[in-house]
Every structure is written in structure tokens, then in C-alpha cells.
C-alpha positions in Angstrom: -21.3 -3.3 -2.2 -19.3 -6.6 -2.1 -17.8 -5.7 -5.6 -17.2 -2.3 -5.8 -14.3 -0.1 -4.7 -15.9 3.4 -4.6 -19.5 3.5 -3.8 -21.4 7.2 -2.8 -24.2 7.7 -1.7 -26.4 11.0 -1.2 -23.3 12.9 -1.0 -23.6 16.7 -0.3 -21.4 19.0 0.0 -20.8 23.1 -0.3 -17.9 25.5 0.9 -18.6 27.6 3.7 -17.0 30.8 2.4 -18.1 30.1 -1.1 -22.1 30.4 -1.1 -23.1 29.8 -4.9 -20.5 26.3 -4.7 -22.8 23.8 -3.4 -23.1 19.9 -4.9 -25.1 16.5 -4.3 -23.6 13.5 -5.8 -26.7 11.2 -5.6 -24.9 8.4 -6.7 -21.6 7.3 -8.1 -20.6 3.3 -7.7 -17.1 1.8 -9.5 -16.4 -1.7 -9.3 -13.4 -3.6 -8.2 -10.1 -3.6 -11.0 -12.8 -0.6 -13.1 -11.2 1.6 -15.2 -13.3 4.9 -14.9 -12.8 8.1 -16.5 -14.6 11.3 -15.3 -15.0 13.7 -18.0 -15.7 17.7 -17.0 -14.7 21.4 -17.9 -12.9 23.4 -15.3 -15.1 24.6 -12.3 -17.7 21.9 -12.6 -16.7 20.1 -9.2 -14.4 17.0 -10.7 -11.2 18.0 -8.2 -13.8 18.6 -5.1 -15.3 15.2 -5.7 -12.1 13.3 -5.7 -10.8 15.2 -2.6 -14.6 13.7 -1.2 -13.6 10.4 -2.3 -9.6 10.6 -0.9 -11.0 11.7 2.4 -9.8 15.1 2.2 -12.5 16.8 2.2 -16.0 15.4 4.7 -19.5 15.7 3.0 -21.9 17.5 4.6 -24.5 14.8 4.8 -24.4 11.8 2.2 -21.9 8.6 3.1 -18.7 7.5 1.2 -17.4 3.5 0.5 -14.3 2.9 0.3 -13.7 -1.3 0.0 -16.5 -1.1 1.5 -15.3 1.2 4.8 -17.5 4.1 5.7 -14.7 7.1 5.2 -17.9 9.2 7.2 -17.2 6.6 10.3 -13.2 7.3 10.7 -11.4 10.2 12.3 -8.9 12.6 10.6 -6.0 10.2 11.9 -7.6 7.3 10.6 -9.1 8.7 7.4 -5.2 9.4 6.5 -3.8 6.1 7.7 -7.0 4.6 5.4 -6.5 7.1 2.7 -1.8 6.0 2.5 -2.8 2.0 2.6 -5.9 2.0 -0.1 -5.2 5.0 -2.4 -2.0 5.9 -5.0 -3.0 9.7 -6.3 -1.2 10.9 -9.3 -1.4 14.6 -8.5 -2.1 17.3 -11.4 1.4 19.3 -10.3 2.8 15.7 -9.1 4.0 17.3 -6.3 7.0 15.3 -5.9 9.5 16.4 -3.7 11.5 18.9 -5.6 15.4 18.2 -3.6 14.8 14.1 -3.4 15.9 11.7 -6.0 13.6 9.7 -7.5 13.9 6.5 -5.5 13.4 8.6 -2.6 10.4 9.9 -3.9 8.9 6.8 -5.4 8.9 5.0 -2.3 7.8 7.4 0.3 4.3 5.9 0.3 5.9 3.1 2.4 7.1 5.1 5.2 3.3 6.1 5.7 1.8 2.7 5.2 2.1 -0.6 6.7 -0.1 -2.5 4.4 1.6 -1.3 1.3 5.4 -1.8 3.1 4.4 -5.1 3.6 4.0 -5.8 0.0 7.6 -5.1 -0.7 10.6 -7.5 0.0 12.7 -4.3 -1.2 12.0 -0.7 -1.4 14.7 -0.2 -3.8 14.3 -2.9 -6.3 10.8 -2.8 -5.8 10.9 1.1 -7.5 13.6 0.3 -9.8 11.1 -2.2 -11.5 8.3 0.1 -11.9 11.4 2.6 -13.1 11.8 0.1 -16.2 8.4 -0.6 -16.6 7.7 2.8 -16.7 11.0 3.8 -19.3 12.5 5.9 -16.8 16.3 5.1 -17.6 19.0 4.3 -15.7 20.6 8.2 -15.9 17.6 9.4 -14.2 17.6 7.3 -10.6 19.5 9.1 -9.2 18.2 12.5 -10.0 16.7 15.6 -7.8 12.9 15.7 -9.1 13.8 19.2 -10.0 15.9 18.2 -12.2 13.4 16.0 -14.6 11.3 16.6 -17.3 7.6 17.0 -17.3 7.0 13.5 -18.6 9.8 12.0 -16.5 8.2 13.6 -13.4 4.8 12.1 -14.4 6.2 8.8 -14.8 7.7 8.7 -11.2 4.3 9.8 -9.9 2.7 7.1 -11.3 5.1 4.9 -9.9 4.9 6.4 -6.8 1.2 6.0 -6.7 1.6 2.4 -7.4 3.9 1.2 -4.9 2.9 -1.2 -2.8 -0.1 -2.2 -4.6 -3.0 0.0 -3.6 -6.5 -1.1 -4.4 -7.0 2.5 -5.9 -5.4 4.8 -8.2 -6.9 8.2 -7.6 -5.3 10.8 -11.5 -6.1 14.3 -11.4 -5.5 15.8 -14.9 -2.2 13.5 -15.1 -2.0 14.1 -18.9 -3.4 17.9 -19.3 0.2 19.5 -20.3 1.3 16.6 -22.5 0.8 16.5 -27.0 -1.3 14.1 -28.3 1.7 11.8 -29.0 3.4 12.3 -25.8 0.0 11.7 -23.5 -0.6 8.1 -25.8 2.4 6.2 -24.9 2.0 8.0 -21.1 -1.4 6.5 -21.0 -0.3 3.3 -22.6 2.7 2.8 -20.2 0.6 3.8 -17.1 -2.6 1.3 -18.0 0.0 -1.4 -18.4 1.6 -1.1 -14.8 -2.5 -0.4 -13.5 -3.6 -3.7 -15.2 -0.6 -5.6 -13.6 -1.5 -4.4 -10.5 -5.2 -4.8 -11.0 -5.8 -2.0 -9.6 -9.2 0.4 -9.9 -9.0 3.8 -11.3 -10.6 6.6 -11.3 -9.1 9.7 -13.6 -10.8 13.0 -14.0 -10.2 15.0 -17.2 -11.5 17.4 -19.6 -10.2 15.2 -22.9 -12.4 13.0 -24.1 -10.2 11.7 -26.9 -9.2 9.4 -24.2 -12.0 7.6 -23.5 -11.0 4.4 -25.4 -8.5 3.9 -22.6 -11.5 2.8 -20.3 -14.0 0.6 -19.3 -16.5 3.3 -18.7 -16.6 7.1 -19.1 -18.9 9.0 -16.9 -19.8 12.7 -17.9 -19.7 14.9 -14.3 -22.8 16.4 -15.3 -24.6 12.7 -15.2 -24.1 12.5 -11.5 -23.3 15.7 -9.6 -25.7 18.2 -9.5 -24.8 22.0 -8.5 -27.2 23.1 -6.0 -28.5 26.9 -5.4 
């Protein structure tokens, strides 16, 4: 597993209250700087097995790689501490914080982490780059989230997730509420900052136009199976 960044193996899982929602993941394995996108409808298990992989959810028998750490092996205080210095997740609702501007909000990832704080001489400048590389203009620094448009919002998410320089971008749906025009230069702006970062990704969708974006596309229904 020297190469890869996610690597699961066995993985089952089912909620409790939910008897007919039960899945085994027998194996899913993404190499280091990968480019991965996870194709699936709605309801066939793509957001459960990212909250598997994020550490937000525990399998109920099965283990889980991260950089080669066994998430099964950590505690629920250092599973998070894990989850803020290795992963940048671009949410499918953002879930920025609505009141704070979006300096604030791009660099609260490192007030969690040490690791990724330690990457940058300057929180400030540091988010004002990926601001630019990003095309978020000047006018909207110093604006409440609330305040932005969907793509602007988006944009700061992504920046937020890449502060810091986290081996792992984690994308839920990032592009599900954009036009075809609109989600190509997203996707084209958001692969350039990945690639500078050389960072891995993994992005779940139900689009697959957007294949051509990746290294490899993986169909959920190749490697999770939904168990009676």
C-alpha cells in the first residue's frame, strides 16, 4: 500500500434503524496524486461510502487506509485530528459559514490542523492566492458567504478544502446545480489548483459527462455491493 492514498478492504457496513441499507465494499484502492471519479444514481450508497472513507462513519467489520493509517485503529478524537490534517472535503451544500467572510472561511481548516497551518507562512495571503487562482475577485473578499453566489460559494469551498495542502480532496456532488458551461470552467479551475497541489481526489457524482476530467472512473455498482 506504499503508493496508494485510499485503500479498503472487506468493508461492511449497514444502519441500525435502517434494516434493508446494508453494503460490503470488497475492495476499493486509489493511488497517490489519482484522480478518481465515482459515478452512481441517488440512494446507491456513494455519500455513505465517502463518510466511511472521511472517518465519519466506522464499518462494521472490513478495515480502511488512509496514507497508509488504519482509520479502524484511531479513536473518535484522533480519527478527527487525522480526518482536518489529510482530507479537504468540498461539501454538496458547501456548508460554509453563512455570517463569515470568505477569508474567514477559507482558512478555518488551519485552526483545526497543525500539519496543514504549518504549511502556510500566511493565512491571509495564502487564501488570497487560491482567491485568484480560483477567479474569485477582489469585491468578494470581504463578503458574508451569504451574501455569494452559488458558484462563488463553490469556489471558496474548494479553496477551503485546499488550504494547507492536504494529501486528499474528498467532492460530494460539487458541480450537481451548475449548467454545462458553468460546471466546465468550475471543473477546469478546480483540477488546475488540485494538480498544483498534487493532490488525490476522489469525487462522487451521478454525471458522467465528466469523466474526461479523470484518470479513472469507477461505476459504484463495480465495487459496492448492497446486501439483504
Amino acid at each position: 500500500m506504499n503508493e496508494e492514498t485510499i485503500h479498503l478492504d472487506s468493508v461492511r457496513f449497514y444502519w441500525s434503524k435502517v434494516a434493508d441499507f446494508k453494503i460490503y465494499i470488497p475492495k476499493l484502492e486509489i493511488g497517490r496524486g489519482e484522480k478518481v471519479l465515482l459515478l452512481g444514481e441517488s440512494g446507491s450508497g456513494k455519500t455513505t461510502l465517502l463518510s466511511l472513507i472521511c472517518g465519519f462513519l466506522s464499518p462494521i467489520s472490513g478495515d480502511i487506509f488512509l496514507n497508509e493509517q488504519k482509520l479502524n485503529d484511531l479513536k473518535a478524537n484522533k480519527k478527527d485530528q487525522f480526518r482536518s490534517d489529510n482530507i479537504g472535503i468540498i461539501f454538496q451544500q458547501f456548508n460554509l459559514l453563512p455570517y463569515a467572510n470568505v477569508i474567514d472561511n477559507i482558512t478555518l481548516p488551519l485552526y483545526f490542523s497543525k500539519n496543514r497551518d504549518s504549511r502556510v507562512k500566511n493565512h491571509r495571503e495564502a487564501a488570497l492566492n487560491l482567491c485568484r487562482s480560483l477567479q474569485l475577485s477582489e469585491s468578494t473578499i470581504a463578503m458574508q458567504a451569504n451574501k455569494l453566489s452559488v458558484g462563488q460559494q463553490q469556489r471558496v469551498a474548494v479553496a477551503r478544502a485546499l488550504i494547507g495542502n492536504p494529501s486528499l480532496i474528498i467532492a460530494d456532488e460539487p458541480t450537481s446545480s451548475l449548467d454545462a458551461s458553468t460546471q466546465k470552467k468550475f471543473l477546469d479551475l478546480m483540477f488546475r489548483q488540485i494538480e498544483e497541489h498534487k493532490s488525490t481526489l476522489l469525487m462522487v457524482s451521478h454525471d458522467s459527462s465528466i469523466s474526461n476530467y479523470f484518470d479513472r472512473t469507477i461505476n459504484i455498482k463495480d465495487i459496492l455491493v448492497r446486501e439483504n
